[in-house]
C-alpha positions, -999 to +999 in steps of 0.1 A: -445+430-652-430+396-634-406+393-660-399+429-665-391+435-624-372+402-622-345+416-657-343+447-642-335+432-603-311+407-619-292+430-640-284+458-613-275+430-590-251+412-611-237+447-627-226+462-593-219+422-582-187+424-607-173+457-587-179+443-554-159+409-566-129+429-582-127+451-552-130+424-528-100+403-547-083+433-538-094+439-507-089+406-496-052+403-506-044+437-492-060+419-461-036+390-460-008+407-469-008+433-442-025+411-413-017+375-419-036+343-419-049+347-382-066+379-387-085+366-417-094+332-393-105+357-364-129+374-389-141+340-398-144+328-365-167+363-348-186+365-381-196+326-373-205+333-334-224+359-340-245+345-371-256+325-336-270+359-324-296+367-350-312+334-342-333+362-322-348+372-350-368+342-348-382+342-384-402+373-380-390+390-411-401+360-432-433+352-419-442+386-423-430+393-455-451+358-464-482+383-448-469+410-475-467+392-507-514+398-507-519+435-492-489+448-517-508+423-547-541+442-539-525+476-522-540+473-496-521+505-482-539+501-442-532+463-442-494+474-456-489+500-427-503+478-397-477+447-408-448+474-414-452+488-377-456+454-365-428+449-388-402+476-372-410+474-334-403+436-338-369+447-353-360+473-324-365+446-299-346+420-317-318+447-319-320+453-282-323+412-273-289+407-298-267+435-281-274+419-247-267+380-256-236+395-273-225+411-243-232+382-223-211+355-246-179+382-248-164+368-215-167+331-231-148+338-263-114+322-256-134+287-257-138+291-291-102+303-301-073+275-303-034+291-309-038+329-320-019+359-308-045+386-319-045+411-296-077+436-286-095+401-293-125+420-270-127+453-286-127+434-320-159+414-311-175+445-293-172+461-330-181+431-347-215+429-325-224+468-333-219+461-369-244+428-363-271+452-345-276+485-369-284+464-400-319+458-376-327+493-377-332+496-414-341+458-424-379+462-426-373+487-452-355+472-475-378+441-472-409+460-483-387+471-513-379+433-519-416+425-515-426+453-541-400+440-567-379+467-562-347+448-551-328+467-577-332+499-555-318+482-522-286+462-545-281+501-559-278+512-528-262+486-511-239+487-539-227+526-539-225+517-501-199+481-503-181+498-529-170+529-505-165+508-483-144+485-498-120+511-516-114+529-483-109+492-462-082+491-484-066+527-479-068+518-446-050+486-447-023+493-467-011+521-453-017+522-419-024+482-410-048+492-384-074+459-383-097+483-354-100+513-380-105+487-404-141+473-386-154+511-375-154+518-414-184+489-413-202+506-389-198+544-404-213+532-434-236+516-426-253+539-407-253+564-432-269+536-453-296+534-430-303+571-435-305+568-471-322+538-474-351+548-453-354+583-468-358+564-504-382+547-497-405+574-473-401+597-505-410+562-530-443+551-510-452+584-486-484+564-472-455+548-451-450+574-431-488+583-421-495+575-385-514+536-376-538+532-345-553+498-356-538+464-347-533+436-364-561+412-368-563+379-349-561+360-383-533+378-393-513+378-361-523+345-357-501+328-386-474+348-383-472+337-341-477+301-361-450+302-384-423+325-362-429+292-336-418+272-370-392+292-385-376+298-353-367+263-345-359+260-383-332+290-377-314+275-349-310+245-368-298+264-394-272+280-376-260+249-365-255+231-398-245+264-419-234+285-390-206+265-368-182+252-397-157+282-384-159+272-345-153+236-351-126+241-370-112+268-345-122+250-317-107+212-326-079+228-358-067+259-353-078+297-364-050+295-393-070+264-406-104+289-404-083+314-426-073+289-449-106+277-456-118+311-459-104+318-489-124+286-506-157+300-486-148+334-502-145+320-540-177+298-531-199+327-516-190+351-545-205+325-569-233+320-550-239+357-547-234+362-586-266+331-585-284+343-559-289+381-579-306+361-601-328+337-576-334+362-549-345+388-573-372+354-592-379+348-552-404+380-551-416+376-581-425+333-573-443+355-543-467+374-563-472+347-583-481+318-559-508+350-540-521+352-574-517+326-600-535+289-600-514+256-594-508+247-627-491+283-635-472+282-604-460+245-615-448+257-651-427+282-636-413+260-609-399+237-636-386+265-653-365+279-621-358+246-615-345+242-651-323+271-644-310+263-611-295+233-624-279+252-654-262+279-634-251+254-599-237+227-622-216+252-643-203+272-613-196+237-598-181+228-626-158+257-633-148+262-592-137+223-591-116+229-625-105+266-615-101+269-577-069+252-570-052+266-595-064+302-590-054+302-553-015+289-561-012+317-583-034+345-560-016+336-530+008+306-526+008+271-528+007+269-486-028+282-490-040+251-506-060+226-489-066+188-501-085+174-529-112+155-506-122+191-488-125+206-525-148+174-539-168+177-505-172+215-505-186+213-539-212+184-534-221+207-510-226+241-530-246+222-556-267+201-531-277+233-516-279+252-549-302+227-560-327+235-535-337+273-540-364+266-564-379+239-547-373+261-512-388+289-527-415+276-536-419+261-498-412+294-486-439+317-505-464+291-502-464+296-463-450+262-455-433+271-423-448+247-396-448+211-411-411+209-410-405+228-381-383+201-366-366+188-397-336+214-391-333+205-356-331+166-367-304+178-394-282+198-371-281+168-347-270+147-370-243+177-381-230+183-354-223+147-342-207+132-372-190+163-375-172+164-342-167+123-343-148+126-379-129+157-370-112+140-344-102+114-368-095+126-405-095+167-401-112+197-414-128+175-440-146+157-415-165+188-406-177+193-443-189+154-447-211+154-414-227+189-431-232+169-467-246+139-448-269+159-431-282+174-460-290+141-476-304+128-447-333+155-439-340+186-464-329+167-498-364+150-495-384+166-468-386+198-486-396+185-522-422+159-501-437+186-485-441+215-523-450+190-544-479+171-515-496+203-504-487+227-533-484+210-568-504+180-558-479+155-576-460+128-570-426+137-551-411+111-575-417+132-603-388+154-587-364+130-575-365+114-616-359+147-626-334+154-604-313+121-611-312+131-646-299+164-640-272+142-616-261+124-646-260+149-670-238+175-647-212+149-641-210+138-671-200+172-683-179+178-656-159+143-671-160+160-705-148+193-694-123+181-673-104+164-702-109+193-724-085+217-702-064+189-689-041+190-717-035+230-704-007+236-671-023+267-652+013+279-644+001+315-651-031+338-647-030+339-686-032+302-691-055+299-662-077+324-674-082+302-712-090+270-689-116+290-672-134+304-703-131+262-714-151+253-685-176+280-688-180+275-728-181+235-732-206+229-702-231+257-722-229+238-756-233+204-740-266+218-722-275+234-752-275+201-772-292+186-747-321+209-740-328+230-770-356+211-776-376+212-738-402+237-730-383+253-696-353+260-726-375+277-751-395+297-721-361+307-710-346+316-743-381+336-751-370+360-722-341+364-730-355+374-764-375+401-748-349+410-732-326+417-757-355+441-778-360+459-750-322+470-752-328+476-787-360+496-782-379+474-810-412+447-808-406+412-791-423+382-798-454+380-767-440+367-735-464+350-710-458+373-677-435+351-649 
């Protein structure tokens, strides 16, 4: 049933995924074309400030939905409703606490913007905050959906939801220009969202809706004070390593240089989005399995995610370091092109980070919120000062290297220390050989595939197009020479077997449940 939820999460999400890419290609020309580079920097910039904001939701939402992963295993329908109320009062009063500190910081804004000439720079933010808030009022639900491994239900939705959105943002900004209209669409929608999202799920699992007198028990109430205390310093340092990119480069560059990078971050995200349909939807599933399964289970399918997380971050690496440059001179202009040394470092950094979900997730569902409650703190420190120090001195590259040394310095080893000491009982050099190897063998391939479309000039999307379908088939046949023969390969190509009879309505070959 694992294996069967986690196909059918991962193919809705990556199915409406394509849409929302095309539409946001689209979108996102229409956007430069009719507003200009500042524009796209200022919605850089606000989306960055007030990421800060939702540091109020202190890591309720996780540590609860860490309480979830048991009473949904057993359903346990009294235990379910108890942590859902819990669950949404927690939410209104984070909604409440957000709106205020975001109409606290508005009169401090122009600290954080260097040379722009956007006007209604207050009403902007004031509709950027309201579109920060309602997301609050519906978030619970779509977590116990997440939690039930029914994701594919919430990226439906979701999806019917971005893709009206999208198409009308772009009515709107080509033909009347208007950046305000442009923002209130957000907020339309997603309020109407809400509606239908929580109707769904009332009509999916009506025990929701029946009324709760009893409180939570000490136990209970107990670990999740325990690890918000944890995840909460953990999300402030967060924000600060992941979350202030925009307003140092705003702040010591300019807001042009925050819509030039943009456009990378844009390319980036949608890769990591296409990836992340596939991990986020595995994340529930690791859930169930860690509340149910014994170590040794739990530690064949890490090496198996594991396995996979390498496969798809090194050829997305790969293909974004061969394809980027190239893609944005023909999308948009050459004088949207930033240097080689922000590219390299941007990418270290998507794989570095990539590289950690299985290991994360593991950390994650196992409860392991309080022993490195500090680590993020230490790694935002150490962010934020080499960031600012090399800014000064070589540009917006230096903001990138202090987040890459930052990572190397703290999570690259406390968080595979802490899985594979208190989870997997194993030696955390197990992971760090493993790891090496996968080092090697993704820049090797990078070397290979690199010469293999160097002898092509991207000079049109035709061309460009052929050296991207090179970088996506010569990394798969290199890893498929290399790891035909492994157990995590032949695991991976057995579901992939089951998934292909399903689509063909005829007996598979016995799958062991994920």
């Amino acid at each position: 049933m694992r294996v069967k939820n986690s196909i059918l999460n991962i193919s809705t999400g990556i199915g409406s995924q394509i849409i929302i890419t095309s539409l946001s290609f689209i979108s996102r020309t229409v956007f430069i074309n009719s507003l200009g580079i500042e524009y796209l920097g200022i919605n850089g910039l606000l989306t960055n400030i007030l990421a800060m904001l939702t540091l109020a939701e202190a890591g309720i939402g996780a540590s609860i939905m860490y309480s979830l992963y048991k009473p949904v295993a057993e359903n346990n329908q009294l235990k379910i409703n108890v942590l859902m109320k819990f669950y949404r009062k927690a939410y209104m009063i984070i909604a409440f606490i957000v709106l205020i500190l975001g109409l606290a910081l508005m009169p401090f804004l122009g600290f954080f913007i260097k040379d722009s000439s956007v006007e209604n720079i207050y009403l902007i933010y004031s509709i950027f905050l309201l579109n920060t808030v309602l997301p609050y009022l519906y978030v619970h639900k779509n977590s116990f959906l997440n939690v039930c491994q029914k994701g594919y239900i919430v990226t439906g939705i979701y999806s019917v939801s971005a893709i009206v959105t999208t198409i009308l943002k772009i009515g709107i900004l080509k033909y009347t220009g208007n950046y305000i209209l442009y923002l209130i669409i957000d907020s339309a929608i997603t309020i109407f969202t809400t509606i239908i999202l929580t109707i769904t799920v009332n009509k999916m699992y009506p025990f929701l809706r029946n009324k709760v007198t009893e409180k939570l028990d000490i136990e209970t109430k107990s670990n999740i004070t325990k690890n918000v205390k944890a995840i909460i310093l953990q999300n402030i340092g967060n924000y600060l390593v992941f979350g202030t990119d925009n307003i140092l480069i705003s702040s010591f560059v300019s807001v042009a240089a925050v819509g030039l990078y943009s456009n990378y971050n844009m390319l980036i995200e949608i890769c990591r989005t296409f990836i992340n349909q596939i991990f986020n939807n595995i994340y529930h599933s690791v859930g169930n399995l860690v509340a149910n399964e014994s170590v040794d289970k739990i530690y064949s399918v890490y090496k198996v995610y594991l396995f996979l997380n390498f496969w798809l971050y090194s050829l997305f690496t790969i293909v974004l370091l061969i394809t980027i440059e190239p893609f944005i001179k023909l999308w948009i202009g050459s004088e949207f092109v930033m240097s080689n040394s922000v590219m390299i470092v941007l990418m270290i950094i998507f794989y570095e980070r990539g590289m950690r979900n299985s290991i994360s997730t593991v950390k994650t569902t196992s409860g392991i919120f309080h022993e490195d409650r500090y680590a993020p703190l230490i790694q935002a420190a150490i962010n934020l000062i080499i960031s600012i120090l090399l800014v000064k001195h070589v540009g917006i590259v230096g903001v990138f290297i202090g987040t890459l040394i930052s990572a190397l310095a703290v999570p690259f080893w406390t968080t595979p220390y802490l899985v594979y000491s208190k989870v997997f009982k194993k030696p955390v050099l197990n992971y760090f050989i493993k790891y090496g190897k996968y080092v090697v063998i993704g820049v090797t391939t990078y070397l290979l595939t690199s010469l293999a479309s160097s002898y092509i000039v991207p000079d049109n999307f035709l061309k460009l197009i052929f050296i991207g379908f090179i970088s996506l088939i010569v990394p798969n046949l290199i890893y498929i020479g290399i790891f035909f023969k492994t157990d995590e390969f032949k695991y991976l190509l057995g579901v992939v077997r089951i998934l292909i009879g399903k689509f063909k309505n005829r007996p598979t070959l016995n799958q062991e449940s994920v």
